[in-house]
Backbone bond lengths (Angstrom), bond angles and torsions (degrees), N, CA, C in turn:
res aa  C-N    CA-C-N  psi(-1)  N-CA   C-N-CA  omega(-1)  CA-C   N-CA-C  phi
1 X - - - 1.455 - - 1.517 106.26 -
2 X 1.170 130.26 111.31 1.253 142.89 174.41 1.769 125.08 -66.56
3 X 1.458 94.89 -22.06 1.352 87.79 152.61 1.471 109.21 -176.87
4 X 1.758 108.84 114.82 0.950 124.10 -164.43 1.598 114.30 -75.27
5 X 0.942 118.84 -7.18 1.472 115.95 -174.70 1.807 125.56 90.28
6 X 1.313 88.09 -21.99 1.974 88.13 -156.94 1.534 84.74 -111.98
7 X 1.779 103.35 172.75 1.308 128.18 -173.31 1.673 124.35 -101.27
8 X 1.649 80.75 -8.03 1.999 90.48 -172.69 1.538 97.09 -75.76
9 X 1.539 116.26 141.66 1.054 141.80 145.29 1.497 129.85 -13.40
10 X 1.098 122.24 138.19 1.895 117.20 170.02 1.531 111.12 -49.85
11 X 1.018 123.13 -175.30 1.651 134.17 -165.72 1.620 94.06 -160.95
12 X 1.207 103.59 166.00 1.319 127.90 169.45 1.638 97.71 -112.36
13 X 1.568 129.15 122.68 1.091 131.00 132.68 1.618 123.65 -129.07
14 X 1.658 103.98 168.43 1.455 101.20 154.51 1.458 138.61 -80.77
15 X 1.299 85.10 7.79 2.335 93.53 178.44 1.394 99.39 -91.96
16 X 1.434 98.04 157.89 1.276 125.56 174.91 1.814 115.78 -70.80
17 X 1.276 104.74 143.85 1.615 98.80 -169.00 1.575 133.11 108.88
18 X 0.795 138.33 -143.94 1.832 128.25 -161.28 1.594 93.00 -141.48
19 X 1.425 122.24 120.10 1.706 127.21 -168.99 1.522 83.57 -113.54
20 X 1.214 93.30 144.41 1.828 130.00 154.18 1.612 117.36 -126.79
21 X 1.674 108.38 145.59 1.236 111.92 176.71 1.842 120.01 83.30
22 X 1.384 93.23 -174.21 1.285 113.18 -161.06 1.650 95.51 -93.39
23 X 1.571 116.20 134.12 1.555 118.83 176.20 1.635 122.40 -126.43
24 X 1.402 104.17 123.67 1.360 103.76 -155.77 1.299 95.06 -90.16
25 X 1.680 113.33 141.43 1.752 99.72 163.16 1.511 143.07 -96.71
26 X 1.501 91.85 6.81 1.853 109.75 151.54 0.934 113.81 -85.82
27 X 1.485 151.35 46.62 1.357 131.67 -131.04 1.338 92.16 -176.66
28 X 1.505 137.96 127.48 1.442 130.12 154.50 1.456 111.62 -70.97
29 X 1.449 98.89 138.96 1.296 107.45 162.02 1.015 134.82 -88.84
30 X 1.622 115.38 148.20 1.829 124.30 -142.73 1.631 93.51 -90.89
31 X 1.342 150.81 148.31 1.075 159.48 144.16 1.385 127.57 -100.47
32 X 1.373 144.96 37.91 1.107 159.05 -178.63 1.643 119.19 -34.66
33 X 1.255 120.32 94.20 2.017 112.23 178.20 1.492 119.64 -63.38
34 X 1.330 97.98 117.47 1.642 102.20 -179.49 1.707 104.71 -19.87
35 X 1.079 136.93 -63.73 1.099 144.11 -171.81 1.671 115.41 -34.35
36 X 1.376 78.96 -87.99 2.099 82.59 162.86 1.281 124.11 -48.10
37 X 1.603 130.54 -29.03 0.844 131.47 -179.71 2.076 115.81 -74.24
38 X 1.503 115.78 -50.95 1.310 113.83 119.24 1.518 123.90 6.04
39 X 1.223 127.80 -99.00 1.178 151.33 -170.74 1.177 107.46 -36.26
40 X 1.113 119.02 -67.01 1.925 142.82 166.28 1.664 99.52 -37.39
41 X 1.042 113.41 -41.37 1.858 106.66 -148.31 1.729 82.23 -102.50
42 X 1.293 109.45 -51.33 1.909 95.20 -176.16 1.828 106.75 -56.42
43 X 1.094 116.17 -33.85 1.723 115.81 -160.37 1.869 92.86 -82.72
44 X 1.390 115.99 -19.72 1.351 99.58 -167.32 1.662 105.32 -89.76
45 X 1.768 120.87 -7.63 1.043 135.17 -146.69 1.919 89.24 -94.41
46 X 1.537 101.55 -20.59 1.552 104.06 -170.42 1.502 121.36 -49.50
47 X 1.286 104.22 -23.50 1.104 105.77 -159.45 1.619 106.82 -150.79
48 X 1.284 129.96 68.77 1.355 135.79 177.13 1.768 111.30 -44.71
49 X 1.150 138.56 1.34 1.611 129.29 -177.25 1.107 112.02 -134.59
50 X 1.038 140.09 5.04 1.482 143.65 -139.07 1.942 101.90 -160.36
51 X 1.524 122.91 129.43 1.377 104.05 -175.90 1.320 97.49 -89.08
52 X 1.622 118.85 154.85 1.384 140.02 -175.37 1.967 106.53 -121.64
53 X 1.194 110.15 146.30 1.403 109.71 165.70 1.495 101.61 -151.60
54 X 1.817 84.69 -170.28 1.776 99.70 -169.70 1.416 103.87 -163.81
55 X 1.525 104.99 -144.79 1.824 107.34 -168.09 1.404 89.89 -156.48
56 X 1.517 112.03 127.56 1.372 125.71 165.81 1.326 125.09 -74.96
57 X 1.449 116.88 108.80 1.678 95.19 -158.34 2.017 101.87 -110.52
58 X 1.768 101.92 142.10 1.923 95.40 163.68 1.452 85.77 -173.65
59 X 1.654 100.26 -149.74 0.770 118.18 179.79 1.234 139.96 -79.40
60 X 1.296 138.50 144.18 1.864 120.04 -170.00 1.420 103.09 -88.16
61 X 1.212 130.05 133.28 1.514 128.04 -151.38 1.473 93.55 -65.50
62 X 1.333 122.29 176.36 1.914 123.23 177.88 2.009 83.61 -93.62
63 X 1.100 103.40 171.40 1.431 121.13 169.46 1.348 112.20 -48.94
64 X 1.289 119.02 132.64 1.286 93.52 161.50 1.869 111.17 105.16
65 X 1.558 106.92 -49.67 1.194 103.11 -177.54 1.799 125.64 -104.42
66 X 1.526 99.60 133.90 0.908 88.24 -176.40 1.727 144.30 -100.79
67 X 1.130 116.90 63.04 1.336 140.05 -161.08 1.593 104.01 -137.47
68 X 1.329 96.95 121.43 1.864 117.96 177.97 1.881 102.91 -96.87
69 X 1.310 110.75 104.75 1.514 83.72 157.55 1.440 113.57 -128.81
70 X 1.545 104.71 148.57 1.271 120.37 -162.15 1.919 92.66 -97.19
71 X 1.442 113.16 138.45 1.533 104.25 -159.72 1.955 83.03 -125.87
72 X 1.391 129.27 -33.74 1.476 112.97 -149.62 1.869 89.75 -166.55
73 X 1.096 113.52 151.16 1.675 136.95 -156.06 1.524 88.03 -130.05
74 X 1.395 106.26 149.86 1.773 116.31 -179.74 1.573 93.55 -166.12
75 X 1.151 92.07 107.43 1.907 103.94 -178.87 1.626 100.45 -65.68
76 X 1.486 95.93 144.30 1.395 112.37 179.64 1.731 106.80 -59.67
77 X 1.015 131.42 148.01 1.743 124.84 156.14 1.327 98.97 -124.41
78 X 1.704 103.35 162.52 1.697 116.39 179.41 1.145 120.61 56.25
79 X 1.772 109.04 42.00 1.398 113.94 172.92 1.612 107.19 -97.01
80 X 1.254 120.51 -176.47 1.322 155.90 128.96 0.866 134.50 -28.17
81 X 1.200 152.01 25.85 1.305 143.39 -141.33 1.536 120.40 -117.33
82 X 1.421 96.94 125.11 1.666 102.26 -168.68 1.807 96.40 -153.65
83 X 1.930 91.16 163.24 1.743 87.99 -163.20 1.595 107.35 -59.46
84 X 0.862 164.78 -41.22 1.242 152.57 158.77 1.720 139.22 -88.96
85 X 1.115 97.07 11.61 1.956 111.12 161.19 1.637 116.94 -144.45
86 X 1.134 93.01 158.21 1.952 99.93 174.34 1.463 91.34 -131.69
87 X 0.981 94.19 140.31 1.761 102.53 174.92 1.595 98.86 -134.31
88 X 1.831 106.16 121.10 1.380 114.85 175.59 1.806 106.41 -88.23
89 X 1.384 118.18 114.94 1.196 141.51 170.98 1.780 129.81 -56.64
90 X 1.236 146.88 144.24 1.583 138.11 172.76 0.745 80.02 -43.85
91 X 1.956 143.66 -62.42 1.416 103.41 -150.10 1.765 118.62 -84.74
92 X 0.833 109.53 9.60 1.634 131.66 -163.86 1.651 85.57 -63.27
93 X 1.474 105.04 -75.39 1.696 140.41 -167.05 1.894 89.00 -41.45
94 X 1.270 96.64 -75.38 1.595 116.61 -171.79 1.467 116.34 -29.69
95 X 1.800 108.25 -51.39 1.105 113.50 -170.91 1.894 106.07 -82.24
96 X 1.759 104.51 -9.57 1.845 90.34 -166.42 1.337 97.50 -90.62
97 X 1.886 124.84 -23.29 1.457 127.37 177.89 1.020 117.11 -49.37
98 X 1.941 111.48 -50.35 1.339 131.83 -175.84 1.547 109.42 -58.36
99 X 1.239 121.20 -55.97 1.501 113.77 -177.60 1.357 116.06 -82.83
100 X 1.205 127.36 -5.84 1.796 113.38 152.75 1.249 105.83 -82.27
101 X 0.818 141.94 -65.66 1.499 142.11 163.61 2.003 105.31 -0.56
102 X 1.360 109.86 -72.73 1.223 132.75 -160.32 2.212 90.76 -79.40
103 X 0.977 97.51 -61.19 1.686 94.46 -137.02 2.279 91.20 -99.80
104 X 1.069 100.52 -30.02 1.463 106.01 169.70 1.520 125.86 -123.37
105 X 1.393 118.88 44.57 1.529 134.06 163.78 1.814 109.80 -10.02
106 X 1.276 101.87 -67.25 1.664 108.96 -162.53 1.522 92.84 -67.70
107 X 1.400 125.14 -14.24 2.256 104.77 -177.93 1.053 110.42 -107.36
108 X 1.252 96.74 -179.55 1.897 109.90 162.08 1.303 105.69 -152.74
109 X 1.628 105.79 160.33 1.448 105.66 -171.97 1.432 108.25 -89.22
110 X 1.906 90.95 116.09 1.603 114.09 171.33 1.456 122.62 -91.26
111 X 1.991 103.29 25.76 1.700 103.67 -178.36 1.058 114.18 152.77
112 X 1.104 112.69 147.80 1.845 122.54 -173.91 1.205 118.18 -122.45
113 X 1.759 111.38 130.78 1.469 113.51 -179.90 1.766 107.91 -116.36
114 X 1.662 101.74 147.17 1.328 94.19 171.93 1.586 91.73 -129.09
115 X 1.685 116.73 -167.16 1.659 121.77 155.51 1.334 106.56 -120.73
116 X 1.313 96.93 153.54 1.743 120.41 169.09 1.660 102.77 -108.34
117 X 1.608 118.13 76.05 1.336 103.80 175.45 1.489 124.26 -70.99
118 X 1.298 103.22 135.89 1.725 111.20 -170.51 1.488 111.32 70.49
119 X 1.164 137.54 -10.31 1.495 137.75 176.72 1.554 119.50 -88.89
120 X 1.065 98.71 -35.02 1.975 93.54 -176.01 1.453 106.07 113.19
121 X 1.172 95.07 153.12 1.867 121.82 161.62 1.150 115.25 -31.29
122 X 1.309 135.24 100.94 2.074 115.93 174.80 1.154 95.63 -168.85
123 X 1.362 128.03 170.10 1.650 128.89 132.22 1.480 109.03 -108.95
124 X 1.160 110.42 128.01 1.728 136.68 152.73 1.388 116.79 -27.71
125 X 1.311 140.41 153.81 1.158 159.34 150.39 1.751 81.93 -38.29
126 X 1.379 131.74 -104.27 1.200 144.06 177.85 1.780 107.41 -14.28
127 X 1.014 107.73 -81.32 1.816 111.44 150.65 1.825 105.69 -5.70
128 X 1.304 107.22 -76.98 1.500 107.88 -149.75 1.738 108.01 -84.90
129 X 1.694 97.78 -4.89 1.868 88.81 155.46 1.014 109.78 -94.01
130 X 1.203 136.46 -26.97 1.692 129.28 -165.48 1.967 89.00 -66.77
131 X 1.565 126.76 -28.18 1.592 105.22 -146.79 1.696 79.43 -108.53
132 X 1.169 128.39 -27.26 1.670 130.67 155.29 1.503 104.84 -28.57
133 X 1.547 115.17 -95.22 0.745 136.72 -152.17 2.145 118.26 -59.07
134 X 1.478 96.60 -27.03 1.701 115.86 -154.35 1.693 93.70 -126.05
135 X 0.897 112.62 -25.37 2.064 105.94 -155.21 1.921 79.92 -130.46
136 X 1.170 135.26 65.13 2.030 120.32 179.75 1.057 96.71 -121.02
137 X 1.514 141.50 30.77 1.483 137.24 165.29 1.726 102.86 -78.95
138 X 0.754 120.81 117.31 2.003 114.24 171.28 0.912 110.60 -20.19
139 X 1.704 130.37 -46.95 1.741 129.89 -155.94 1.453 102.19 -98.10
140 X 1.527 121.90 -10.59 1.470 106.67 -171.59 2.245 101.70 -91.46
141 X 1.539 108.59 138.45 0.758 129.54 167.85 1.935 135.17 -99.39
142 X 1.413 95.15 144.23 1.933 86.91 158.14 1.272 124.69 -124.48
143 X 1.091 106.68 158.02 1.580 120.12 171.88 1.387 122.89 -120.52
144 X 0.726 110.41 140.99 2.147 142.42 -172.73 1.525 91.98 -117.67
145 X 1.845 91.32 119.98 1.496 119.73 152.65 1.404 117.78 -116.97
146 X 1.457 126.14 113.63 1.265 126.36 148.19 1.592 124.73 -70.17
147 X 1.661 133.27 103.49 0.900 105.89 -139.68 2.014 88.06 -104.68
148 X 1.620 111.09 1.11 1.259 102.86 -177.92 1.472 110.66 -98.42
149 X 1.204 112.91 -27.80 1.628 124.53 155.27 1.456 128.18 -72.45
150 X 1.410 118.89 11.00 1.136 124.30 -165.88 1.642 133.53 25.61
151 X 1.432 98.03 60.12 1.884 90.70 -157.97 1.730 82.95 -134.02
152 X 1.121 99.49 -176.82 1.635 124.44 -156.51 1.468 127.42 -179.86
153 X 1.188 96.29 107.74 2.009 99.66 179.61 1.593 114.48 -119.26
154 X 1.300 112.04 -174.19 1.176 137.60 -169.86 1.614 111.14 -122.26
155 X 1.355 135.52 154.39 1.232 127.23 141.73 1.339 115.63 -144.67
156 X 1.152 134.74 161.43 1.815 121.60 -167.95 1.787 86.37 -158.46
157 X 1.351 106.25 161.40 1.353 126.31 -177.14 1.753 106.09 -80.28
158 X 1.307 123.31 97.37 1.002 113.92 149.54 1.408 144.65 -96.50
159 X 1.608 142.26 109.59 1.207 142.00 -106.22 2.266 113.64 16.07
160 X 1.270 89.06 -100.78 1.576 103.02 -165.72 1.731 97.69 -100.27
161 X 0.984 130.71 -8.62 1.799 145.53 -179.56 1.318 107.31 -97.14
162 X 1.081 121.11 143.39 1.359 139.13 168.67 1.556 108.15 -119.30
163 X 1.506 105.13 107.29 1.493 119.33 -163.11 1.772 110.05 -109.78
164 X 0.985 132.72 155.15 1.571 126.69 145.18 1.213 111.18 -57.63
165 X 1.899 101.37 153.47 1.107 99.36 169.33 1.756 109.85 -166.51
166 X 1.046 125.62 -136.92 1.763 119.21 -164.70 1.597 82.76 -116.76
167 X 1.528 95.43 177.57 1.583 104.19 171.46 2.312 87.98 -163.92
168 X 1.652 85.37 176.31 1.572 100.43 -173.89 1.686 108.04 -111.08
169 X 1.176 139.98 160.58 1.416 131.71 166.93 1.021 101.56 -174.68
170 X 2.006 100.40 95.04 1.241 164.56 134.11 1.727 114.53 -34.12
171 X 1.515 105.70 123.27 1.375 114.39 171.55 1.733 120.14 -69.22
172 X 1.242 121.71 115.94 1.372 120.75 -163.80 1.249 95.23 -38.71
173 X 1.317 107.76 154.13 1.659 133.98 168.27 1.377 112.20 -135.65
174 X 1.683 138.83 -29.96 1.481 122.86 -172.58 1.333 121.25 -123.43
């Protein structure tokens, strides 16, 4: 990928593909498909003032393994949206069940992305109940788009903390 968008640093991994960021080794590693990854950065670009989100959609890792891959992006609808919060709505939930259900059978959502336009990389107090409370499986992740700073992170549950961290972005294969 010639140009990833974000500001985090190279990584050391053993996956195939171009690493950014920091990599934990209690920690599954994120695998992101150029595609979805794409997907994320055009949908967050919609709207430079206003925060935007969505739903990370793949597979739920098998036991045991530790590799996240993120396969397909599905923008949130019937949110909230104002320059500094997104608020996901009943119908928010309703409409993201309904379209994996319908249009992506084989995933489930392994993570939620919103943007911080003009603010930076982080999750919020507000941020870290929505991924507490909705996203507390170990393997499910979020992502932060800055879409006027062009930057982009990761965060994943390490033990009881939800930390930053690196991710991979891999040329589709399936």
């Amino acid at each position: 990928m010639s140009n990833p968008r974000t500001t985090t640093r190279s990584a050391s991994s053993s996956l195939p593909g171009e690493t950014f960021g920091t990599w934990h080794a209690d920690a599954c590693q994120i695998v992101i498909a150029h595609s979805a990854l794409e997907s994320v950065i055009d949908y967050s670009e919609h709207d430079l003032y206003r925060e935007l989100g969505g739903f990370l959609l793949g597979p739920v890792p098998p036991s045991g393994q530790r590799v996240l891959e993120i396969r397909d992006f599905l923008p949130a609808v019937a949110t909230k949206s104002r320059a500094t919060s997104l608020t996901f709505t009943h119908d928010t939930w309703a409409a993201m069940t309904r379209e994996v259900h319908d249009r992506f059978p084989d995933m489930n959502v392994v993570g939620w992305h919103h943007t911080h336009p003009g603010f930076g990389v982080f999750l919020s107090g507000y941020d870290m109940f929505i991924h507490r409370h909705f996203f507390r499986a170990a393997w499910q992740v979020a992502m932060v788009v800055d879409p006027q700073r062009k930057e982009l992170g990761f965060f994943q549950w390490q033990g009881d903390r939800v930390v930053g961290c690196g991710f991979c972005c891999r040329a589709n294969d399936n």
